[in-house]
TORPA-432476 format. One line per 5 residues: number of its first residue (from 1); their letters; for each residue x, y, z of N, C-alpha, C, O. Coordinates in steps of 0.001 Angstrom, whole numbers, always signed. Each point is the difference from the previous one (the first is absolute). Layout:
N
NUM> a> X,Y,Z,X,Y,Z,X,Y,Z,X,Y,Z  ... .
//
This chain:
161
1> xxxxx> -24362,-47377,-31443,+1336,-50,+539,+765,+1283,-275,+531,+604,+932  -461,-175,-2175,+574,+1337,-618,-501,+1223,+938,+718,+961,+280  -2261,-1160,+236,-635,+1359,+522,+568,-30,+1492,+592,+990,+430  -763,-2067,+317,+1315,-601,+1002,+1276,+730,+215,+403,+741,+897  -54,-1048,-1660,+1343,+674,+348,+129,+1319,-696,+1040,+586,+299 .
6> xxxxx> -1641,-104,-955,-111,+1857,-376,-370,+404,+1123,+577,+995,+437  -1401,-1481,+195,-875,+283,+1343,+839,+119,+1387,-237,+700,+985  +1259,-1580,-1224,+1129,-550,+1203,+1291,+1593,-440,+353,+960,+685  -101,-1275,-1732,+1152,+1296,-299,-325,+1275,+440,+677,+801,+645  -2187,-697,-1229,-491,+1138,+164,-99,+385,+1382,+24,+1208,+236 .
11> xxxxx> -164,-2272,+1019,-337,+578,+1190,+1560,+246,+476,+395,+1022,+561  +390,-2139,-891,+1535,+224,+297,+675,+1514,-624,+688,+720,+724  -978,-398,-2066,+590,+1161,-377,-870,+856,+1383,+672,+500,+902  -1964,-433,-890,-490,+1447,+826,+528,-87,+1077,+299,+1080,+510  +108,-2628,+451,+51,-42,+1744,+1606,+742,-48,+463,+860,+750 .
16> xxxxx> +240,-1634,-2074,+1539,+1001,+172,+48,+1368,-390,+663,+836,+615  -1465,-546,-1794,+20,+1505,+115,-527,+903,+975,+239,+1208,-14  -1151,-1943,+1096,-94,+730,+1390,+558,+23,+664,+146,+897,+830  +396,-1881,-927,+1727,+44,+1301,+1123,+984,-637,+775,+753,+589  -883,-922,-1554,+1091,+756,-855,-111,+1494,-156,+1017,+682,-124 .
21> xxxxx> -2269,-136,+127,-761,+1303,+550,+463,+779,+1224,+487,+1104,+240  -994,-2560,+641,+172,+296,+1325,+1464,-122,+274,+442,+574,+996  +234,-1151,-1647,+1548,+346,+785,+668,+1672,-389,+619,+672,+826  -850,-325,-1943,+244,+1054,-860,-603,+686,+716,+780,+26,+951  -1866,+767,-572,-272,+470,+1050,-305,+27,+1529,-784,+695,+646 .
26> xxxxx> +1793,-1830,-218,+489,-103,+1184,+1407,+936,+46,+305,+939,+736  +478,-1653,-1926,+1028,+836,-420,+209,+1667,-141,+1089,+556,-138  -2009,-97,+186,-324,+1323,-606,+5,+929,+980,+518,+1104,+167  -1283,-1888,+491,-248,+724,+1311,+946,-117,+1540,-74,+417,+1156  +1013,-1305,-2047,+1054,-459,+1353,+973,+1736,-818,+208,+1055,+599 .
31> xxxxx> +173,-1405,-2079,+604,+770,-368,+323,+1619,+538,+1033,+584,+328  -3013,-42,-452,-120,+1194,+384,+160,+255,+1489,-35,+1179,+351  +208,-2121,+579,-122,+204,+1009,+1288,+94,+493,+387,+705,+932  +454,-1712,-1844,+1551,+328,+533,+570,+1712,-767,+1000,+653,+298  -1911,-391,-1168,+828,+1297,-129,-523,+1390,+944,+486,+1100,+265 .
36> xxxxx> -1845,-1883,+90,-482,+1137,+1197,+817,-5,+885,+268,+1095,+494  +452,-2357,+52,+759,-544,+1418,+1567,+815,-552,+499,+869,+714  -180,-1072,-1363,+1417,+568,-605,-387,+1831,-309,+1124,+468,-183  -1853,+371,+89,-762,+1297,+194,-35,+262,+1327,+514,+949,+592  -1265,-2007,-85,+148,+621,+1834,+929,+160,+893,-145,+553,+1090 .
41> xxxxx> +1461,-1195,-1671,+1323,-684,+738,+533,+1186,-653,+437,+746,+876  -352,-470,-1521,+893,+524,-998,-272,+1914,+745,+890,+721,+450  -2134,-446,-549,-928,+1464,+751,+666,-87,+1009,+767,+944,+188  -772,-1963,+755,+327,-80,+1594,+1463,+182,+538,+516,+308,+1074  -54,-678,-2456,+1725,+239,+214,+104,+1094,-635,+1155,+388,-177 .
46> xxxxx> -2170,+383,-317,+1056,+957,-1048,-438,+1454,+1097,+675,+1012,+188  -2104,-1392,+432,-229,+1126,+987,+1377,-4,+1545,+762,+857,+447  -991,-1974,-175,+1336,-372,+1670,+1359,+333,-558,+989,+71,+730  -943,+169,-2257,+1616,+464,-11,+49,+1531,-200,+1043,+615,+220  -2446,+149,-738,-149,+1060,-22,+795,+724,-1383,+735,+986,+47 .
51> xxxxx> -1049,-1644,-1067,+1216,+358,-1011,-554,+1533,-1048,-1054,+460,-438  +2199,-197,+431,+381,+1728,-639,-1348,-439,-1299,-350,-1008,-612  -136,+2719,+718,-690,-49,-1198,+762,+301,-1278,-566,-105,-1088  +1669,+428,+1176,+1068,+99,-1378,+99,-1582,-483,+438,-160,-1139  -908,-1374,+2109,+145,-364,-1585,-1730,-965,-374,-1002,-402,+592 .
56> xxxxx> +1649,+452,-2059,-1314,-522,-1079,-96,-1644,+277,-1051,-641,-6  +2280,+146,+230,-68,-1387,-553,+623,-613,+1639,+530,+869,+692  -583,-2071,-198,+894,-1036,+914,+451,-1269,-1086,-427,-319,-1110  +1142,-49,+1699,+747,-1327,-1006,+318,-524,+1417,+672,+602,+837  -1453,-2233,-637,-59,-681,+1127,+987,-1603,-589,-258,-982,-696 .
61> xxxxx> +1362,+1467,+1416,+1063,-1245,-1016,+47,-1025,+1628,+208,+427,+1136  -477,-1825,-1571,-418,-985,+1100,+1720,-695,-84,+409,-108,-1156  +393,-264,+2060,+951,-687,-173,+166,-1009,-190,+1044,-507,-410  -2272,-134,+724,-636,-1933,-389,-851,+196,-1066,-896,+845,-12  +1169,-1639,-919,-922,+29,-1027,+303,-908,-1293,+476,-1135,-15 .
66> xxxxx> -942,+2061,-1232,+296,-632,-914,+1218,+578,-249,+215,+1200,+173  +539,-1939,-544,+1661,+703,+63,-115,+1106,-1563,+134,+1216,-137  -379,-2103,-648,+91,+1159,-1364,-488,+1308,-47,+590,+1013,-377  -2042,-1174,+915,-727,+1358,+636,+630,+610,+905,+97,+1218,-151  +423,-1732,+1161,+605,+968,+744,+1509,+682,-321,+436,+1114,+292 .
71> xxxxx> +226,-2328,-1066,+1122,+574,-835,-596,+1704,-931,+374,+1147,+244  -1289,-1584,-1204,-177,+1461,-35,-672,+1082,+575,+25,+1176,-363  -751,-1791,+1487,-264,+1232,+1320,+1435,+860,+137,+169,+1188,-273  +728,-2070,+736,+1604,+794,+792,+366,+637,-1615,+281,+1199,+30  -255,-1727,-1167,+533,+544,-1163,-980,+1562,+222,+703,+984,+229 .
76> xxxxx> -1640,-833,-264,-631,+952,-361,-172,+714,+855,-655,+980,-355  +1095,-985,+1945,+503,+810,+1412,+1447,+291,-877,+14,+1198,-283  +714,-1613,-30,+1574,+736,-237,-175,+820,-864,+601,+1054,+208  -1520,-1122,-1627,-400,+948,-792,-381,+1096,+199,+538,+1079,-246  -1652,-1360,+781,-608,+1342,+727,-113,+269,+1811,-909,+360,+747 .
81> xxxxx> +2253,-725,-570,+123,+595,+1668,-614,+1681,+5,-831,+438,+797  +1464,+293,-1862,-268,+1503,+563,-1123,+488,-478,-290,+1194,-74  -355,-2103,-254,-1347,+196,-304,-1146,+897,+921,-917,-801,+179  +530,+2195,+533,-247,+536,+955,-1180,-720,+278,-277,-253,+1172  -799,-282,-2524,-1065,+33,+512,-740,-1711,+508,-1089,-373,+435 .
86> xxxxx> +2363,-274,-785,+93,-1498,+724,+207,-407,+829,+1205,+135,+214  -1771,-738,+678,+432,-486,+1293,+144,-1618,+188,-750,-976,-1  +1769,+1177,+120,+210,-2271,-484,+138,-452,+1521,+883,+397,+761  -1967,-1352,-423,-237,-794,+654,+773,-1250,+495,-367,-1117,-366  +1575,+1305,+1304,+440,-1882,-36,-284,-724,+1257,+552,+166,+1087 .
91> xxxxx> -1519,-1015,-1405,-566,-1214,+959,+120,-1125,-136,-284,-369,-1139  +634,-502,+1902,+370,-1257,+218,+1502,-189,-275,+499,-1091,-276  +158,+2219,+372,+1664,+67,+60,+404,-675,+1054,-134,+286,+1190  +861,-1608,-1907,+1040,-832,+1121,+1456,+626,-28,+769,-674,+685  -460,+1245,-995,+1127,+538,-85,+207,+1617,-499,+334,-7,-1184 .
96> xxxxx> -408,+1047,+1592,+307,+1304,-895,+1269,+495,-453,+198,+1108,-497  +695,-2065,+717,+1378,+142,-325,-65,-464,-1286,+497,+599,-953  -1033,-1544,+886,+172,-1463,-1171,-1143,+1059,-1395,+141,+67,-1221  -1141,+559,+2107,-877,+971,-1179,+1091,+1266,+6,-336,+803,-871  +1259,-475,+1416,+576,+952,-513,+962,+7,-1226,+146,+795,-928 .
101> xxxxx> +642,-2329,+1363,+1023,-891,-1079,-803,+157,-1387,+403,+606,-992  -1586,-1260,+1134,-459,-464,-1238,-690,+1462,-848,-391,-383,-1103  +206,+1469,+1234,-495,+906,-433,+751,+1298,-205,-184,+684,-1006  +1188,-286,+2146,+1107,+560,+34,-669,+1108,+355,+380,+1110,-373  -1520,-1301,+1182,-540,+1582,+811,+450,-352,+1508,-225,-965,+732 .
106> xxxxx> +939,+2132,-585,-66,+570,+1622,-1340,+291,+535,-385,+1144,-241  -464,-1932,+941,-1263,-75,+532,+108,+1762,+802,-486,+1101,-258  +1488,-1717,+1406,-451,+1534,+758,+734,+1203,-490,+334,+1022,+601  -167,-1388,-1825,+399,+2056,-822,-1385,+260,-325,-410,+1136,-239  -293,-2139,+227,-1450,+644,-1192,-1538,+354,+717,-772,-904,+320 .
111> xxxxx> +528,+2043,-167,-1600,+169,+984,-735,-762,-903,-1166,+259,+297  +1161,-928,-1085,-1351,-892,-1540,+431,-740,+791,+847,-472,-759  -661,-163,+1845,-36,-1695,+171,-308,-131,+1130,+631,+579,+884  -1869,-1517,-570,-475,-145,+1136,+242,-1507,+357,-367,-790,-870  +957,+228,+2071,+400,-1376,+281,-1108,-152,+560,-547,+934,+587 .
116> xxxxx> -18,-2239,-679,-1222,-178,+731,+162,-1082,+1184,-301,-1161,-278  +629,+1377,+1220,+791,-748,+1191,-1335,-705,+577,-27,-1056,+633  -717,+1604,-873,-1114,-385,+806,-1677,-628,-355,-1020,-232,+648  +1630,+109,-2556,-843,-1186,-759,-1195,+514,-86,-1027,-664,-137  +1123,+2438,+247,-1621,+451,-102,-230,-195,-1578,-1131,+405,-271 .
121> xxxxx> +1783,-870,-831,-119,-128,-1348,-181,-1070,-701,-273,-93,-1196  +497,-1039,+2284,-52,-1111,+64,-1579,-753,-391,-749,-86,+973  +249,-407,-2189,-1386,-326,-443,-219,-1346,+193,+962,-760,-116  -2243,+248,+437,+260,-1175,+293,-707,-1259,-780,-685,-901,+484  +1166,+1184,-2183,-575,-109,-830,+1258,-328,-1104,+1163,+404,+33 .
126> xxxxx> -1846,-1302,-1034,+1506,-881,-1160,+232,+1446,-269,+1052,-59,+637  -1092,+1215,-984,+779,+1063,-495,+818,+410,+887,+669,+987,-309  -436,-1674,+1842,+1348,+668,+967,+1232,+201,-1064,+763,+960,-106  -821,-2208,-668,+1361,-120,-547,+407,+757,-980,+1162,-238,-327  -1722,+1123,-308,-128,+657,-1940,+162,+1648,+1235,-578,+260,+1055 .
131> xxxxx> +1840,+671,-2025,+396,+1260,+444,-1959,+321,-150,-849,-889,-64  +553,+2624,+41,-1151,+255,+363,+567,+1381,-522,+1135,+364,+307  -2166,+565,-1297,+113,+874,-93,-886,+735,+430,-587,+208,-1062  -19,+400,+1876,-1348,+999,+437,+470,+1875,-889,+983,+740,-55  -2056,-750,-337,-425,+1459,-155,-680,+781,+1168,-835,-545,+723 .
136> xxxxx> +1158,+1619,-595,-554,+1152,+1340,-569,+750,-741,+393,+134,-1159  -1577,+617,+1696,-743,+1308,-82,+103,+288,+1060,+210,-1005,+680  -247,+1958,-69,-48,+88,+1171,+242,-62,+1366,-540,+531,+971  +1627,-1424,-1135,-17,-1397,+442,-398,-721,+318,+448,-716,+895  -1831,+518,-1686,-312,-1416,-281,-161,-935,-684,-169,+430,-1140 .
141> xxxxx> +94,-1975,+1158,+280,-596,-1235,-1352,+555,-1246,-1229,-58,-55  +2218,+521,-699,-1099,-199,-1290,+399,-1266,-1140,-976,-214,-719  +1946,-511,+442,+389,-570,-657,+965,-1529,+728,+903,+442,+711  -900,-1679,-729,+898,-938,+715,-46,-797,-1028,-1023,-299,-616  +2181,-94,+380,+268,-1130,-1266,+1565,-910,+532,+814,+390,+837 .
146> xxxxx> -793,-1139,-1309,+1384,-1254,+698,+811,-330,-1361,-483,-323,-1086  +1853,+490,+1434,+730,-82,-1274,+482,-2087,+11,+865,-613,+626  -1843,+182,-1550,+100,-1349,-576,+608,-606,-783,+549,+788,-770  -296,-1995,+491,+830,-587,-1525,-1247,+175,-1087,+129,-359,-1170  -1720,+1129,+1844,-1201,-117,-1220,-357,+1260,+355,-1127,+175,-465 .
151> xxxxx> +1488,+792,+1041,-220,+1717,+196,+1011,+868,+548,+182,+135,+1210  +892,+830,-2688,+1246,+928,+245,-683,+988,+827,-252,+1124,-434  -53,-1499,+1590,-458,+1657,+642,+1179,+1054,+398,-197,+1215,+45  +1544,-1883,+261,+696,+1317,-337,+271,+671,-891,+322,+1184,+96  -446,-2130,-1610,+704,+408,-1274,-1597,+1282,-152,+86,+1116,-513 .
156> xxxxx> -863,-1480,+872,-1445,+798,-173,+209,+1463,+1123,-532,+1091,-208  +1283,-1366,+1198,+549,+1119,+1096,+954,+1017,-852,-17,+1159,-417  +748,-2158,+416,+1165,+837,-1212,-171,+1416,-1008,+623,+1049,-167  -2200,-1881,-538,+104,+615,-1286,-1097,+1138,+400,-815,+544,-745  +1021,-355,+2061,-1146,+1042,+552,+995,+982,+705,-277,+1153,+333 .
161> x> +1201,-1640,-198,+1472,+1421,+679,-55,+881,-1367,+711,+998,-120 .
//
């Protein structure tokens, strides 16, 4: 009876640790694929806007989102508006009046700000919502990270001015 049910656990521990395998690398590979998909979107808009090789960094601030994150997206556009080598991104703006209120930048005094009217920045992936910091070489992406309540990617932008 004892060898029974060691026998029964034992097949139950292995049949779930194969499912449990297999979801984890189902997962993995959904993962890498959404950051390939968010790389290709990201290339495709950054070539159709044709942007200056003077700057290093884009800051892609989404107007829907997670509000706290995007609270310090706009905090960290008012900081560093004159920043030459930033180019801040605003997509999914329902209002640019209401992003002007809340940040206290004059959008059209500043060549760093690109409105994205036309959602080429737009990912179609749970990170639409989290600001987006990209690094340029070249201009191209060498670096993409999303500012989270579990990753400061601006405070990490920051400490690189």
């Amino acid at each position: 009876m004892i060898t029974l049910l060691r026998k029964t656990f034992i097949c139950k521990f292995l049949l779930g640790s194969f499912w449990g395998v297999f979801v984890c690398i189902v997962l993995a590979c959904c993962q890498q694929n959404q950051g390939k998909r968010e790389i290709e979107i990201y290339s495709k808009a950054i070539e159709h806007i044709k942007i200056d090789d003077q700057y290093q960094w884009i800051v892609i601030l989404p107007g829907l989102g997670c509000n706290g994150c995007i609270q310090e997206g706009e905090a960290f556009m008012k900081n560093h508006i004159d920043e030459a080598r930033i180019l801040f991104v605003l997509t999914k703006i329902s209002s640019l009046k209401m992003t002007q209120q809340k940040t206290g930048v004059k959008i059209d005094e500043h060549t760093n700000i690109f409105v994205d009217r036309e959602d080429l920045f737009n990912i179609p992936t749970n990170n639409a919502i989290y600001p987006c910091v990209i690094q340029l070489i070249n201009g191209k992406i060498r670096i993409l990270s999303f500012q989270k309540p579990s990753y400061p990617a601006l405070w990490m932008l920051e400490k690189q001015l």
